[in-house]
C-alpha positions as CSV (number, residue, x, y, z in Angstrom):
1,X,108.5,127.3,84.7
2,X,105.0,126.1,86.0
3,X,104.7,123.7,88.7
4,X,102.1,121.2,88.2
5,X,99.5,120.1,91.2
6,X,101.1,116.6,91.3
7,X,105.1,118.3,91.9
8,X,103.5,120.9,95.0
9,X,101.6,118.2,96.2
10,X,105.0,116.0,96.8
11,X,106.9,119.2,97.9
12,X,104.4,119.3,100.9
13,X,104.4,115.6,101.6
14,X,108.1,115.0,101.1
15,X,108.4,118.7,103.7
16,X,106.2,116.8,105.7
17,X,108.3,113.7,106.0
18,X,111.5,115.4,106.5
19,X,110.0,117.8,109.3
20,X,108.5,114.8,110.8
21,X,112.3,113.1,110.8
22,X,113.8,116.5,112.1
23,X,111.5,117.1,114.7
24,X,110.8,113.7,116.7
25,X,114.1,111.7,115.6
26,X,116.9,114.0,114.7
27,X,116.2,116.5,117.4
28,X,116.1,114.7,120.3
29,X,119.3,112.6,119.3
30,X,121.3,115.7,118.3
31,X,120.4,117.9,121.4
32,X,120.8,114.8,124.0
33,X,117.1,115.2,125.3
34,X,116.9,112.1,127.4
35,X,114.1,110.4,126.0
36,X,116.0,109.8,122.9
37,X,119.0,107.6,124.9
38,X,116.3,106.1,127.1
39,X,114.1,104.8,123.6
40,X,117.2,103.2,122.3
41,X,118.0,101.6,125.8
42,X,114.2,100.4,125.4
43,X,114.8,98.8,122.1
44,X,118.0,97.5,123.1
45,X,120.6,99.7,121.7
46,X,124.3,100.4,123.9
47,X,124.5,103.6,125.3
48,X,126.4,106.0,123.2
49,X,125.0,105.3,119.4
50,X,122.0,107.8,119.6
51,X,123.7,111.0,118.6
52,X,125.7,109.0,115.2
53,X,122.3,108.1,114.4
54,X,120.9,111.0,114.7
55,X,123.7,112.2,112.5
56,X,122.9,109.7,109.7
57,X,119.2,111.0,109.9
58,X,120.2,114.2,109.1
59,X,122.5,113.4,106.2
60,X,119.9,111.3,104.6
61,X,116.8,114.1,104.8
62,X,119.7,116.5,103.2
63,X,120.2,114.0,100.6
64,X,116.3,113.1,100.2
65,X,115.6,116.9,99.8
66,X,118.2,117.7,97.4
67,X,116.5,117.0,93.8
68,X,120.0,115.6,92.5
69,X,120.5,113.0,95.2
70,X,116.8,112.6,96.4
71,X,116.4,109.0,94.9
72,X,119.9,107.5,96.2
73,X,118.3,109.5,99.9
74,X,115.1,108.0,99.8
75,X,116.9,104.5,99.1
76,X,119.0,104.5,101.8
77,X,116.3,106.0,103.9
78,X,114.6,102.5,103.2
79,X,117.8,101.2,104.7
80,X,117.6,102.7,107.9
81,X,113.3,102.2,108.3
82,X,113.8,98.3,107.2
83,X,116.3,97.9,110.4
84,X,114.3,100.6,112.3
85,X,111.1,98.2,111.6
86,X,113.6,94.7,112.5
87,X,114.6,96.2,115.8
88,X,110.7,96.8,116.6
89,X,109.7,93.5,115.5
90,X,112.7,92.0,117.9
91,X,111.7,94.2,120.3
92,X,108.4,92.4,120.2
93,X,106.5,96.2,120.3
94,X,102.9,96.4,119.2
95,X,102.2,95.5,115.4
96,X,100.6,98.9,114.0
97,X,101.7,101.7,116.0
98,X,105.9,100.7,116.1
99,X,106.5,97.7,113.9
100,X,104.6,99.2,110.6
101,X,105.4,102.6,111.5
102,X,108.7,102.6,109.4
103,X,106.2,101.1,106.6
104,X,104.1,104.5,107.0
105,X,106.8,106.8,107.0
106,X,108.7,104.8,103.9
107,X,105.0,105.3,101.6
108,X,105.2,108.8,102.5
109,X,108.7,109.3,101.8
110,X,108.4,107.6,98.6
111,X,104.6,109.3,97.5
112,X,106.2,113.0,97.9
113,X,109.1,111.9,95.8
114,X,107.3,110.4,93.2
115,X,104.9,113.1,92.9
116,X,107.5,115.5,92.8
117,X,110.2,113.9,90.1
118,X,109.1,113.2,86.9
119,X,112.0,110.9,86.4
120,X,110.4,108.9,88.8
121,X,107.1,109.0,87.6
122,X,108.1,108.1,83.8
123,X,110.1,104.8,85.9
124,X,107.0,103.7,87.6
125,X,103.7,105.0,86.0
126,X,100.3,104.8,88.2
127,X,98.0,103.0,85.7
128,X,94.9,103.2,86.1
129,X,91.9,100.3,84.6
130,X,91.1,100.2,81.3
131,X,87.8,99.8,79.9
C-alpha cells in the first residue's frame, strides 16, 4: 500500500504537533521542572494540578496518534486548547503570542489529521473555485 503526498505530509505535521505537546507541555509537567508549576501559578492555577494535566496531555497525543481513536483525540484536544485559550484570555496575556496560541496549535492538529485520514477528508472536502 502506497502512501500519497497528502497522508506523509499530515504524518509529519500531526508528528510535529505531538512532539511540540511532548516536549514543551508534557515534559516539564511530568518531570516537575519548576517552570511548569510556576506558569500555572502565573495563570492562576492551585498548586498541585500540573502533573494530572500533564497526564491528560499525554493520553490525548496517544489517542490523537492512534489512527483508530485519532478523531475522538483531536476533539477532545480542542477541549483542553479552548480552556487553555479561556485561561489566557482571563489571564489578560498578550493577544497573538498566548491567547491565539491554542488557535495555532488546534489548525495544526487538525491540518495533519485531515491530510492524513481520508475519512476525514471525504467528511469535509477542500473545494476549490470553479470557473
Amino acid at each position: 500500500m502506497k502512501a500519497s503526498a497528502s497522508i506523509w505530509a499530515g504524518r509529519v505535521l500531526s508528528g510535529l504537533f505531538a512532539l511540540f505537546i511532548l516536549g514543551a507541555s508534557v515534559a516539564p509537567k511530568l518531570t516537575g521542572m519548576p517552570v511548569a508549576e510556576e506558569t500555572m501559578a502565573q495563570l492562576g492555577w492551585p498548586p498541585g494540578h500540573t502533573l494530572w494535566i500533564g497526564v491528560l496531555e499525554l493520553s490525548l497525543v496517544l489517542l490523537y496518534l492512534f489512527p483508530r481513536t485519532s478523531v475522538l483525540g483531536a476533539v477532545l484536544w480542542m477541549g483542553l486548547l479552548g480552556g487553555a485559550m479561556a485561561t489566557q484570555i482571563r489571564a489578560d496575556t498578550p493577544l497573538f503570542s498566548h491567547q491565539l496560541f491554542s488557535l495555532y496549535l488546534g489548525l495544526i492538529m487538525w491540518g495533519g489529521l485531515w491530510l492524513r485520514d481520508e475519512k476525514l477528508r471525504a467528511l469535509f472536502p477542500w473545494r476549490g473555485t470553479r470557473a
